[in-house]
N, C-alpha and C positions, 0 to 999 in steps of 0.2 A: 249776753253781750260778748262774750271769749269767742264766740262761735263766728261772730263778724271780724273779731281781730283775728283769728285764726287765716280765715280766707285772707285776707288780706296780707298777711305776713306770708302765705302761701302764694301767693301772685307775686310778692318781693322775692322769694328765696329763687325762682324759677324765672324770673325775667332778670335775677344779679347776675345769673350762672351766664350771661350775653355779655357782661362785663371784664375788660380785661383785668388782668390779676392787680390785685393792690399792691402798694410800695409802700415801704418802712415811710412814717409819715402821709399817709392818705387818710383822709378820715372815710367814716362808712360810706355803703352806697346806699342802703336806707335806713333810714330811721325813724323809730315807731317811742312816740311821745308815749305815755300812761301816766296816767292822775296819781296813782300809790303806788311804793314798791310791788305791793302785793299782787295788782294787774300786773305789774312789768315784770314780775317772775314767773307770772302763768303762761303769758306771750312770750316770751324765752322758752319755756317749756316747748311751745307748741313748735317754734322758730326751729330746737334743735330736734326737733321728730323727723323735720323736714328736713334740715341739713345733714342727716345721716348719712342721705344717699348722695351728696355733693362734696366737692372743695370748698363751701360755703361756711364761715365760722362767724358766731355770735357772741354779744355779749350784753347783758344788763348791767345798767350804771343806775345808782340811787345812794340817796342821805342815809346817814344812820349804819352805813358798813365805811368798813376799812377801804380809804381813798389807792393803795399799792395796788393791789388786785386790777382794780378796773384801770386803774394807766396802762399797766404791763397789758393787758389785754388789748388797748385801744392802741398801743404803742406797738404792739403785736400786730395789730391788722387785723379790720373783723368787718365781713361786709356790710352786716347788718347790728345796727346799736338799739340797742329797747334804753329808754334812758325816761328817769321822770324829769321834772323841768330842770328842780332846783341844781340838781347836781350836774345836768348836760352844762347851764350854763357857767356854774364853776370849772369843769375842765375848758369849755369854751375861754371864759377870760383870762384862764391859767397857761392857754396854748396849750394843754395835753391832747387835744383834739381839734377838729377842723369839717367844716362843711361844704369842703371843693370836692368832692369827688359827690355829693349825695344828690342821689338823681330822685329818692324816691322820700317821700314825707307820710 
C-alpha cells in the first residue's frame, strides 16, 4: 500500500514545485490524509526523499506527540501536510492551519 502513496505523494511534490511560494500564514498545498501516525510517518518519509532535490518542505501532524512542533512547522510554511484526521482538525478549529491555498487532497 506505501508504494501507491508514494506515487502519489510523488505526483504532489513535482506538480507543488508550479506553485507560487507560500506566505507566513498559507496553509499546505497538499495534503495527504493517513489512518495512523504510523502510515503518516512512512509518507513523510517517502514525501522528504523527494523533496531533497526541491524548495519543497513537509511536515506530519498526528495525536499522541507534542502539539509545538507541528504549529511551528505549519506556521513555518510547508507545502505539503501528511496529517491523520484527528489532529488536522484540531489545528483546523484552533486556526493554527488553513485549507485556502490546498489544491491537492
Amino acid at each position: 500500500a506505501l508504494g501507491r502513496h508514494s506515487h502519489t505523494c510523488c505526483l504532489q511534490l513535482f506538480t507543488s514545485n508550479h506553485q507560487p511560494y507560500l506566505e507566513r500564514g498559507d496553509g499546505p498545498i497538499c495534503l495527504v490524509l493517513a489512518p495512523t501516525r504510523e502510515l503518516a510517518h512512512q509518507v513523510q518519509q517517502v514525501a522528504d526523499d523527494y523533496a531533497k532535490c526541491s524548495r519543497l518542505k513537509s511536515t506530519c501532524i498526528y495525536g499522541g506527540a507534542p502539539k509545538g512542533p507541528q504549529i511551528r512547522d505549519l506556521e513555518r510554511g510547508v507545502e505539503i501536510c501528511i496529517a491523520t484526521p484527528g489532529r488536522l482538525i484540531d489545528f483546523l478549529e484552533a486556526g493554527k492551519t488553513n485549507l485556502r491555498r490546498c489544491t491537492y487532497l
